[in-house]
CHARMM-style PDB file with segment names, atoms N, HN, CA, C and O in Angstrom:
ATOM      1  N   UNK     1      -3.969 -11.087 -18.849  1.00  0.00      PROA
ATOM      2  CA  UNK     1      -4.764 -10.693 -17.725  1.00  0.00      PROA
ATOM      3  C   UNK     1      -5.194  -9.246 -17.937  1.00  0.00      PROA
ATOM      4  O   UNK     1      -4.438  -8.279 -18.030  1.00  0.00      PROA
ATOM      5  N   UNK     2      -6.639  -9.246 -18.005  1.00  0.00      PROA
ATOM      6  HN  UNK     2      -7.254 -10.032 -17.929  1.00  0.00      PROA
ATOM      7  CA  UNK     2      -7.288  -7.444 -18.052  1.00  0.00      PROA
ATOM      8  C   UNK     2      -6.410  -6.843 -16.853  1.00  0.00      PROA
ATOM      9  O   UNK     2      -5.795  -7.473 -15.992  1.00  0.00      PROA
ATOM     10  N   UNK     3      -6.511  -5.529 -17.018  1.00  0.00      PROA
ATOM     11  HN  UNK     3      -7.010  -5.018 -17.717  1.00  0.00      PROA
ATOM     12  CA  UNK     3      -6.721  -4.529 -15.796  1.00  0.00      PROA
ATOM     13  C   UNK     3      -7.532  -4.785 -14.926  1.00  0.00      PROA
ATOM     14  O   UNK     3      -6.901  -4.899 -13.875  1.00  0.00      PROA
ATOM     15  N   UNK     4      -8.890  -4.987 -14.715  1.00  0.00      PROA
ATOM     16  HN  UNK     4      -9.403  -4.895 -15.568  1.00  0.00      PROA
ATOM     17  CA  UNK     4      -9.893  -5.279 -13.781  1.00  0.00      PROA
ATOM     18  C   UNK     4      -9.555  -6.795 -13.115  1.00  0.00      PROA
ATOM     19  O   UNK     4     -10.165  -7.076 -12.084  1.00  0.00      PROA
ATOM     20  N   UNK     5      -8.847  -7.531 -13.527  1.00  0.00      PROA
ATOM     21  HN  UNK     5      -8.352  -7.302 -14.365  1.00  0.00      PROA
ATOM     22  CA  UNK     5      -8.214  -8.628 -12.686  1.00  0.00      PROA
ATOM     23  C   UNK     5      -7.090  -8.304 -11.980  1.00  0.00      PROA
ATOM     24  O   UNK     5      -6.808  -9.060 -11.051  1.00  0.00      PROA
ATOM     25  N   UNK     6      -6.247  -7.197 -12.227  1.00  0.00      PROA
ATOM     26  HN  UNK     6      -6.476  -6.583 -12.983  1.00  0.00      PROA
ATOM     27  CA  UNK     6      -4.917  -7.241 -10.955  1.00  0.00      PROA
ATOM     28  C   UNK     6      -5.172  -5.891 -10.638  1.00  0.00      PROA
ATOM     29  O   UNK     6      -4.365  -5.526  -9.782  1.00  0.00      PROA
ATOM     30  N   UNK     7      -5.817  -5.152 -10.907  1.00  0.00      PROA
ATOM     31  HN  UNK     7      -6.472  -5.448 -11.602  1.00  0.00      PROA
ATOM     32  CA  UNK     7      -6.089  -3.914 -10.076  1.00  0.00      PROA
ATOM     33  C   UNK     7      -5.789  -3.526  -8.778  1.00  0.00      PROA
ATOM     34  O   UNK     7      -5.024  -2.623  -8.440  1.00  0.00      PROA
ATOM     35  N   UNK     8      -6.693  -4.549  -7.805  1.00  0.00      PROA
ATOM     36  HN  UNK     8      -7.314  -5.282  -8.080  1.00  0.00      PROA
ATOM     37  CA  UNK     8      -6.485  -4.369  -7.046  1.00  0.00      PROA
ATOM     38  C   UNK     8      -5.389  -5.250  -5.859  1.00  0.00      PROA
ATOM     39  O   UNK     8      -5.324  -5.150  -4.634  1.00  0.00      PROA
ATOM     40  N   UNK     9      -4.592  -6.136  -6.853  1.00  0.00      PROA
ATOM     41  HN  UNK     9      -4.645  -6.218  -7.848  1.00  0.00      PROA
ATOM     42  CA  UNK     9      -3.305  -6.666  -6.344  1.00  0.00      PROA
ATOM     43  C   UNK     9      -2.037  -5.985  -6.140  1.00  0.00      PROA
ATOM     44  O   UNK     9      -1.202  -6.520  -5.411  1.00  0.00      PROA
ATOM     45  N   UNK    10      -1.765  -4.736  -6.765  1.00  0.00      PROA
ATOM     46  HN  UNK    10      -2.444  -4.302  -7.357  1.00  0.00      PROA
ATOM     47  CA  UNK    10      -0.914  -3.505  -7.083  1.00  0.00      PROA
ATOM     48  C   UNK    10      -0.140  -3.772  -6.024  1.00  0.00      PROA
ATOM     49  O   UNK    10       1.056  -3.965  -6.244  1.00  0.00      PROA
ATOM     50  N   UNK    11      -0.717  -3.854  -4.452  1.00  0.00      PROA
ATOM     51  HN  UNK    11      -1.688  -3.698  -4.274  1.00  0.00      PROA
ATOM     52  CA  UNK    11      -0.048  -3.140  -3.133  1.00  0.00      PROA
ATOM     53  C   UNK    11       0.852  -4.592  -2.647  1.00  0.00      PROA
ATOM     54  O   UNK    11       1.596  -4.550  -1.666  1.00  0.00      PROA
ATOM     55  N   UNK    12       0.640  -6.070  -3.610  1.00  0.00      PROA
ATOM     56  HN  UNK    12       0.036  -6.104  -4.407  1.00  0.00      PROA
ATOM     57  CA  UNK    12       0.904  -7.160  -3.091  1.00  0.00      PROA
ATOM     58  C   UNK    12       2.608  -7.418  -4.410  1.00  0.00      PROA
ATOM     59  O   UNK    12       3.559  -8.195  -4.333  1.00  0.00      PROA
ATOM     60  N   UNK    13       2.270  -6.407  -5.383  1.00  0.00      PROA
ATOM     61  HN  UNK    13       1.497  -5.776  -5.446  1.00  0.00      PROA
ATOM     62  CA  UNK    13       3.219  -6.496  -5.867  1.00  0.00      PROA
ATOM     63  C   UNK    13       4.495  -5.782  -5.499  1.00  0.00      PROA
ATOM     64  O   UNK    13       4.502  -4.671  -4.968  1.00  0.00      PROA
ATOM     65  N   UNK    14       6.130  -6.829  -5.964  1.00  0.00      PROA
ATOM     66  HN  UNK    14       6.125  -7.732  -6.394  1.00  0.00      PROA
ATOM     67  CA  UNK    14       7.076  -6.534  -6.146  1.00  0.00      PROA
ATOM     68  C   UNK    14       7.528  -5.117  -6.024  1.00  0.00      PROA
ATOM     69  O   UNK    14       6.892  -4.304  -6.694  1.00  0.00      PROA
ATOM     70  N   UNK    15       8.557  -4.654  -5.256  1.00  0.00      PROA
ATOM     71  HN  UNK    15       9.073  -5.315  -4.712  1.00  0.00      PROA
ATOM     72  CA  UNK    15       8.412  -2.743  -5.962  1.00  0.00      PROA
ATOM     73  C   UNK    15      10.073  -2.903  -6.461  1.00  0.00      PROA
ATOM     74  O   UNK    15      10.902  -3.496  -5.771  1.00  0.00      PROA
ATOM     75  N   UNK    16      10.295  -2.449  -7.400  1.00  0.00      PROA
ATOM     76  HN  UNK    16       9.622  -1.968  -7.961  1.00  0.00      PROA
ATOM     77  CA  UNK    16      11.636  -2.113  -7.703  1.00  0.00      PROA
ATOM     78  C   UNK    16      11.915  -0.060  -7.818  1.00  0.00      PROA
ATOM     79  O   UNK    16      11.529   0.820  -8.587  1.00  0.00      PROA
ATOM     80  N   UNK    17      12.737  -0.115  -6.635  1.00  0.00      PROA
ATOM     81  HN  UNK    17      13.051  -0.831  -6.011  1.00  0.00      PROA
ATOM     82  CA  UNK    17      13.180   1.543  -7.606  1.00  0.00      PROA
ATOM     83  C   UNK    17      14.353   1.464  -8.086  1.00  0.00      PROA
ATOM     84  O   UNK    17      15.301   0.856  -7.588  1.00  0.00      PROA
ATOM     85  N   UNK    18      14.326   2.340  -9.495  1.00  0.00      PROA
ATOM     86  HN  UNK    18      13.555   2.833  -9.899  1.00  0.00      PROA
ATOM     87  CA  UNK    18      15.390   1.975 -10.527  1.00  0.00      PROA
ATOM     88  C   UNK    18      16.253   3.704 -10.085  1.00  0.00      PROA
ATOM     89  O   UNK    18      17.467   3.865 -10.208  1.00  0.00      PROA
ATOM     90  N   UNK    19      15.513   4.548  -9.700  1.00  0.00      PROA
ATOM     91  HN  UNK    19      14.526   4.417  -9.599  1.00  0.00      PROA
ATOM     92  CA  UNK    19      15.828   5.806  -9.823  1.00  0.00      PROA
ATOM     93  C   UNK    19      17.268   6.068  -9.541  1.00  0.00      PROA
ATOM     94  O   UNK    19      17.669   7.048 -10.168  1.00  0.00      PROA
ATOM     95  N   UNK    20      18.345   5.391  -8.650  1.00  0.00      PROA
ATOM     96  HN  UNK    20      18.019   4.595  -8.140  1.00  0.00      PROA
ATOM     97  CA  UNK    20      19.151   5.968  -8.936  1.00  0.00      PROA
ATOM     98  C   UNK    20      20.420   5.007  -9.575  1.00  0.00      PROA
ATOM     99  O   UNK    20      21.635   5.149  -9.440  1.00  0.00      PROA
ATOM    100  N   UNK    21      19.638   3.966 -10.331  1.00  0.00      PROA
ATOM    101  HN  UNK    21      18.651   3.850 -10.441  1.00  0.00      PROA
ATOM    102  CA  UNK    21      20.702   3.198 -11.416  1.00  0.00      PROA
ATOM    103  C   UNK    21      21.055   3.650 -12.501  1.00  0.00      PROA
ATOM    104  O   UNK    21      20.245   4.410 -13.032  1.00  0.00      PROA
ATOM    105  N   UNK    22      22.120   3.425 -13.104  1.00  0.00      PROA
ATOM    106  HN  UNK    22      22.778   2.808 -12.673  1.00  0.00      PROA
ATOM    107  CA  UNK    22      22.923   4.776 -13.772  1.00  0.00      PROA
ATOM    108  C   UNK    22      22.843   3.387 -15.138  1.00  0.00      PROA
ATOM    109  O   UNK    22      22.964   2.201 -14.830  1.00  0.00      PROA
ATOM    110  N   UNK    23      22.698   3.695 -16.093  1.00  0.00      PROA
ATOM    111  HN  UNK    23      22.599   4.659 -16.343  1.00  0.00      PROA
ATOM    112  CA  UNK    23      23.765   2.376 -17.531  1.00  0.00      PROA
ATOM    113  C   UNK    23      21.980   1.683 -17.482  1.00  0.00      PROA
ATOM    114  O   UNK    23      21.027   1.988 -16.766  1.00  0.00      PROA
ATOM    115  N   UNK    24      22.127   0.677 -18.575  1.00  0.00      PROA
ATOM    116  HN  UNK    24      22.901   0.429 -19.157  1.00  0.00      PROA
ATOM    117  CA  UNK    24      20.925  -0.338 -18.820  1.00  0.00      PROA
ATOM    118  C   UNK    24      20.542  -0.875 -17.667  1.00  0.00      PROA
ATOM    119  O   UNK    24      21.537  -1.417 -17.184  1.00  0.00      PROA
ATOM    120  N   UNK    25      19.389  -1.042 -16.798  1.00  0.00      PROA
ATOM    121  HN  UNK    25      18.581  -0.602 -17.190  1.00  0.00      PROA
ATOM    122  CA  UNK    25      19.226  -1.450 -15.657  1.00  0.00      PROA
ATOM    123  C   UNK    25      18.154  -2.543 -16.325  1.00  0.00      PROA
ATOM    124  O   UNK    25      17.745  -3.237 -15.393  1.00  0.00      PROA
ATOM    125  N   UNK    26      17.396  -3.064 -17.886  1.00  0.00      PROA
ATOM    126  HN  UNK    26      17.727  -2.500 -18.643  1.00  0.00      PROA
ATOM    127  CA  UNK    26      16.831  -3.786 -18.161  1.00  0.00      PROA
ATOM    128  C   UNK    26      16.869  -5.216 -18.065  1.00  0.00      PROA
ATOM    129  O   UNK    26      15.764  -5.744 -17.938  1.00  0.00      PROA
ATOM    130  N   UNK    27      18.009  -6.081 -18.098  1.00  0.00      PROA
ATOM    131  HN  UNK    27      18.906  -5.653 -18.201  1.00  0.00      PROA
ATOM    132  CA  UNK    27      18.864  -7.147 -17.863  1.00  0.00      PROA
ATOM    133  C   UNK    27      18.448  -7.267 -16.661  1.00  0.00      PROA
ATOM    134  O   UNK    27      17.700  -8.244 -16.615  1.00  0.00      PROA
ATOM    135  N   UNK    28      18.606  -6.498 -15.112  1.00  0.00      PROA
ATOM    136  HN  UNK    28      19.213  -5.705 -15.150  1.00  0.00      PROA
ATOM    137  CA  UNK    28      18.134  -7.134 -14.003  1.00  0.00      PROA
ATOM    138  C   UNK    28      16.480  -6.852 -13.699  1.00  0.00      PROA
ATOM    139  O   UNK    28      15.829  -7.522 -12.897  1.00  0.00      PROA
ATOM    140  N   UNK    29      16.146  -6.161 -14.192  1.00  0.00      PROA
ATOM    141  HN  UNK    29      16.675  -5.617 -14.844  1.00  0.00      PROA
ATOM    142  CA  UNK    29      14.676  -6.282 -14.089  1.00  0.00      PROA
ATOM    143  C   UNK    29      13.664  -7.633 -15.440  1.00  0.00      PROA
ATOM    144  O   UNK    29      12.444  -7.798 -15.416  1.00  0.00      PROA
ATOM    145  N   UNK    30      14.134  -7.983 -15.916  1.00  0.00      PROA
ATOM    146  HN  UNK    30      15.125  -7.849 -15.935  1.00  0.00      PROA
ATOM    147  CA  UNK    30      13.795  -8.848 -16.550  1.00  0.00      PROA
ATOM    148  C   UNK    30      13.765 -10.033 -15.822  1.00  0.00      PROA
ATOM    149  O   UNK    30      12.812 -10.802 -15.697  1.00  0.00      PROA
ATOM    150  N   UNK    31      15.350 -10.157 -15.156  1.00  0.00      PROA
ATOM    151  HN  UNK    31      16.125  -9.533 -15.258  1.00  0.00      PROA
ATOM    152  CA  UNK    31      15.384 -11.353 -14.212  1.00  0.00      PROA
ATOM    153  C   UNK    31      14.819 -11.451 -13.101  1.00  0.00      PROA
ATOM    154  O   UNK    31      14.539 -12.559 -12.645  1.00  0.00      PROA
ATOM    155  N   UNK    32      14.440  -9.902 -12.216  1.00  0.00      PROA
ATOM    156  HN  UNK    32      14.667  -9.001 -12.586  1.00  0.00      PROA
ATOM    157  CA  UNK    32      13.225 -10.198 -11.324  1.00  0.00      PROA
ATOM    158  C   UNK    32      12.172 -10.682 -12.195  1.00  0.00      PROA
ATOM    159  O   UNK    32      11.948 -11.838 -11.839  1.00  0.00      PROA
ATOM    160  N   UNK    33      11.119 -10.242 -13.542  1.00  0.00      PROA
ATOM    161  HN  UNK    33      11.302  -9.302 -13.831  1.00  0.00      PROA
ATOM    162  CA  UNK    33      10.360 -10.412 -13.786  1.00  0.00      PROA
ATOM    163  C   UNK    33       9.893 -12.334 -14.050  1.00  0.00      PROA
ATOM    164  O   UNK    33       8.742 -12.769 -14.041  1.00  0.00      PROA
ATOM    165  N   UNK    34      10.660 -12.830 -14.177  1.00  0.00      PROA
ATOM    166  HN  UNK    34      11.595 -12.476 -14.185  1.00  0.00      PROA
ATOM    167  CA  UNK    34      10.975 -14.328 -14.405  1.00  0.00      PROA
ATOM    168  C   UNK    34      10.954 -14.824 -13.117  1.00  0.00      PROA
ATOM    169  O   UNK    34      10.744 -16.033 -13.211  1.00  0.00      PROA
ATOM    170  N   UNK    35      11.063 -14.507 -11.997  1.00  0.00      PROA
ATOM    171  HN  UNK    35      11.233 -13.525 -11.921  1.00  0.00      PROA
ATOM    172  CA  UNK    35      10.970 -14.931 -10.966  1.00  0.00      PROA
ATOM    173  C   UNK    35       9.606 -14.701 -10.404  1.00  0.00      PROA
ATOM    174  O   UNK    35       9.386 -15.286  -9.344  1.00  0.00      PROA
ATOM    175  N   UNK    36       8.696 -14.007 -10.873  1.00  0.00      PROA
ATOM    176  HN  UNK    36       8.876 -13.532 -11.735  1.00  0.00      PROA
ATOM    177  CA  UNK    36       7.490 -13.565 -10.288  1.00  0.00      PROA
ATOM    178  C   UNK    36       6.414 -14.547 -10.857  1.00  0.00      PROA
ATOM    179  O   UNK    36       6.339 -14.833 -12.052  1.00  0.00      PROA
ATOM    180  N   UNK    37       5.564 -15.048  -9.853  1.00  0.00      PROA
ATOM    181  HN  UNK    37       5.625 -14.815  -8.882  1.00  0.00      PROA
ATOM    182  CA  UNK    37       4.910 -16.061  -9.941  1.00  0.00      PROA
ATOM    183  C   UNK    37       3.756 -15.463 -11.152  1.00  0.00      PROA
ATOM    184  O   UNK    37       3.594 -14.255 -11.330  1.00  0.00      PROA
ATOM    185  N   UNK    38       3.113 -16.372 -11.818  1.00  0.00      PROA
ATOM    186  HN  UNK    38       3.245 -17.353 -11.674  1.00  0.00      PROA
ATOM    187  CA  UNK    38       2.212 -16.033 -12.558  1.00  0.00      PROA
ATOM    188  C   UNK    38       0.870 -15.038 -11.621  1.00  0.00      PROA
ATOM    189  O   UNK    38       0.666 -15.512 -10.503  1.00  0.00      PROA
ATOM    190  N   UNK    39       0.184 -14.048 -11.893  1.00  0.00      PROA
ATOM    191  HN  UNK    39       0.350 -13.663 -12.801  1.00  0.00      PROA
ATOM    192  CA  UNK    39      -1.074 -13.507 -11.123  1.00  0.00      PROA
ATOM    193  C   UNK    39      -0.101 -12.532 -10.441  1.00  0.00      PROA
ATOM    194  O   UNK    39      -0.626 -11.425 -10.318  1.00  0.00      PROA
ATOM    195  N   UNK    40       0.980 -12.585 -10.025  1.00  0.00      PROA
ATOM    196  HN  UNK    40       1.406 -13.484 -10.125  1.00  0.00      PROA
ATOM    197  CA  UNK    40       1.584 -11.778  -9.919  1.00  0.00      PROA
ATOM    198  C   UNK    40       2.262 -10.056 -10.671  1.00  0.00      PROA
ATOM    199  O   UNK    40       1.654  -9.695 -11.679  1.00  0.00      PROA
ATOM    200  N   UNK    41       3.224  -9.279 -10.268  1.00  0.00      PROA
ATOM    201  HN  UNK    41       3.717  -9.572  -9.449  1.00  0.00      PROA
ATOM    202  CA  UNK    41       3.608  -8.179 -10.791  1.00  0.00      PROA
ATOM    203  C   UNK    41       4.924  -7.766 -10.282  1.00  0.00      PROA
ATOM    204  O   UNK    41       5.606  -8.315  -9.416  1.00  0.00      PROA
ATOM    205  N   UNK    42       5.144  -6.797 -10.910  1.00  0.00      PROA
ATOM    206  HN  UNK    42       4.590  -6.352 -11.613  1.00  0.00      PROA
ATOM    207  CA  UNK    42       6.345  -5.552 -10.426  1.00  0.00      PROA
ATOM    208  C   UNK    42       5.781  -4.566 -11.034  1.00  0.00      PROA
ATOM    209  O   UNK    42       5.266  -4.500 -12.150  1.00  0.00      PROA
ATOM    210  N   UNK    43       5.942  -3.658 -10.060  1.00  0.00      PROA
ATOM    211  HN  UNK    43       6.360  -3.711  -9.153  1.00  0.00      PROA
ATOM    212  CA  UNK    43       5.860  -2.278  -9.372  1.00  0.00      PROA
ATOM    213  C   UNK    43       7.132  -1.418  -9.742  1.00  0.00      PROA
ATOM    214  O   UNK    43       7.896  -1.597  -8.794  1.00  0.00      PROA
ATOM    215  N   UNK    44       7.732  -0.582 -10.641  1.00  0.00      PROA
ATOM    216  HN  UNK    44       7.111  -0.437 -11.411  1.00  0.00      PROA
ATOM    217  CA  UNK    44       8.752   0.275 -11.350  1.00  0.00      PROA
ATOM    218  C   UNK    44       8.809   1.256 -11.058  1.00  0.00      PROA
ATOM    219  O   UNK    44       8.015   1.914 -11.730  1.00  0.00      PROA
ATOM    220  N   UNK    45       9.696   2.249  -9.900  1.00  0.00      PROA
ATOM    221  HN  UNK    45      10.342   1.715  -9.354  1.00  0.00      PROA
ATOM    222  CA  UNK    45       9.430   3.369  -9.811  1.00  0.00      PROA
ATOM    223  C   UNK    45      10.682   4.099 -10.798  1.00  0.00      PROA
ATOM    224  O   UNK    45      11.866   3.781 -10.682  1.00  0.00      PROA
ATOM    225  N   UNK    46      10.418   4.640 -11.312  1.00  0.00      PROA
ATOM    226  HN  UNK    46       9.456   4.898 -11.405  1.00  0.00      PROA
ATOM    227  CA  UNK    46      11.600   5.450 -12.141  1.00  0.00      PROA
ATOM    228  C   UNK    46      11.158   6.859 -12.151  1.00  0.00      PROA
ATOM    229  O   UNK    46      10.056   7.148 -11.685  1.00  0.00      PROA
ATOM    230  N   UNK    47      12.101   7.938 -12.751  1.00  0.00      PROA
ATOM    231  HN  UNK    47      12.996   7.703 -13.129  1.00  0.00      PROA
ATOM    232  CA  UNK    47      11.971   9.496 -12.746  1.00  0.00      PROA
ATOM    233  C   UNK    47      12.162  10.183 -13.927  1.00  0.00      PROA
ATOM    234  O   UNK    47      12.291  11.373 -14.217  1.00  0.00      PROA
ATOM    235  N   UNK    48      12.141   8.345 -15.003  1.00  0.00      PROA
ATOM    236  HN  UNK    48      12.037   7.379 -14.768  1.00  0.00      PROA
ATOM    237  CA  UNK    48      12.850   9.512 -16.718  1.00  0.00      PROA
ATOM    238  C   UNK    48      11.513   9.386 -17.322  1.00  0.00      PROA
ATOM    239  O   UNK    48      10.621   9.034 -16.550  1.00  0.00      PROA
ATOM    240  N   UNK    49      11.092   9.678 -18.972  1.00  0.00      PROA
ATOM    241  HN  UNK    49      11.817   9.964 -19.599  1.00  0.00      PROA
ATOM    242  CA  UNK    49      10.152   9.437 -19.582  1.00  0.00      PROA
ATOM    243  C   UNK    49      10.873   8.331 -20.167  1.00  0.00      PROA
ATOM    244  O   UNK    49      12.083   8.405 -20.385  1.00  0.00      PROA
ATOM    245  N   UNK    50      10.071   7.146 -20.471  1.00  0.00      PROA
ATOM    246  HN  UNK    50       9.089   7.086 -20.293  1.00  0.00      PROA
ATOM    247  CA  UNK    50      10.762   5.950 -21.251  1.00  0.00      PROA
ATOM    248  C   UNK    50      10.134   6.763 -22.710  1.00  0.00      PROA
ATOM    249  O   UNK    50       9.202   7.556 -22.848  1.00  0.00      PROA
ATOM    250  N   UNK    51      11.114   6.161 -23.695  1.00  0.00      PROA
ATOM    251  HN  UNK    51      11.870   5.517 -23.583  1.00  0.00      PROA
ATOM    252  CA  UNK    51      10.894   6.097 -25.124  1.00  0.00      PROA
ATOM    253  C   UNK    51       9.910   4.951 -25.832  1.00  0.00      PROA
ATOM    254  O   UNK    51       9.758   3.835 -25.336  1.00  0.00      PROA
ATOM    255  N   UNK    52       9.513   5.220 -26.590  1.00  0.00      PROA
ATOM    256  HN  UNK    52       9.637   6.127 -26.993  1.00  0.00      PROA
ATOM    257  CA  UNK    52       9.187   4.372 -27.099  1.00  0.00      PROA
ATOM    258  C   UNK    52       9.945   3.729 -28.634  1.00  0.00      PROA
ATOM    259  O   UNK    52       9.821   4.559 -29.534  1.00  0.00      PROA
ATOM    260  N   UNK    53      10.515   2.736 -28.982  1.00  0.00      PROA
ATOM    261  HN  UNK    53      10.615   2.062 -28.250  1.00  0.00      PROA
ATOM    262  CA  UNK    53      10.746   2.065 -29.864  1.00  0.00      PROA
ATOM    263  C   UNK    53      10.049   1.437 -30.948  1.00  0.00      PROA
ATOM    264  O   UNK    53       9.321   0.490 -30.650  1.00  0.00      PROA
ATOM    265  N   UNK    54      10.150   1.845 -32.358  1.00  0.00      PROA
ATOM    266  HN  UNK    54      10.741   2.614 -32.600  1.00  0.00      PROA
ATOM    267  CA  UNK    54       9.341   1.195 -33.185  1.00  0.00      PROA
ATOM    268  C   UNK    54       9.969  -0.202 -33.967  1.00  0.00      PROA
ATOM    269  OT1 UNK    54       9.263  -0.843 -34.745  1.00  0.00      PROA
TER     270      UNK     54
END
C-alpha cells in the first residue's frame, strides 16, 4: 500500500506508546501487528532513535 492510500487513515489507526517499556518490547508489538486488519495500521510512539540493522 503507497503512502497516498493510508495517509489519511493515520487518526483511525492503533496507537501504541512504547516509551516507558524497559527490555525488547518487539515480541508484543508484532503480536498487535497480526491482529490488525488488513488497510489498517499502528501508530508507535517511542523517544529513542531506532538503529538500523544491516
Amino acid at each position: 500500500m503507497s503512502y497516498t492510500e493510508w495517509k489519511d487513515k493515520t487518526r483511525e489507526f492503533k496507537r501504541i506508546d512504547v516509551r516507558g517499556i524497559q527490555g525488547n518490547f518487539f515480541s508484543g508489538l508484532k503480536r498487535q501487528a497480526i491482529q490488525i486488519p488488513a488497510g489498517s495500521g499502528l501508530e508507535v510512539i517511542q523517544s529513542f532513535e531506532p538503529i538500523r540493522v544491516n
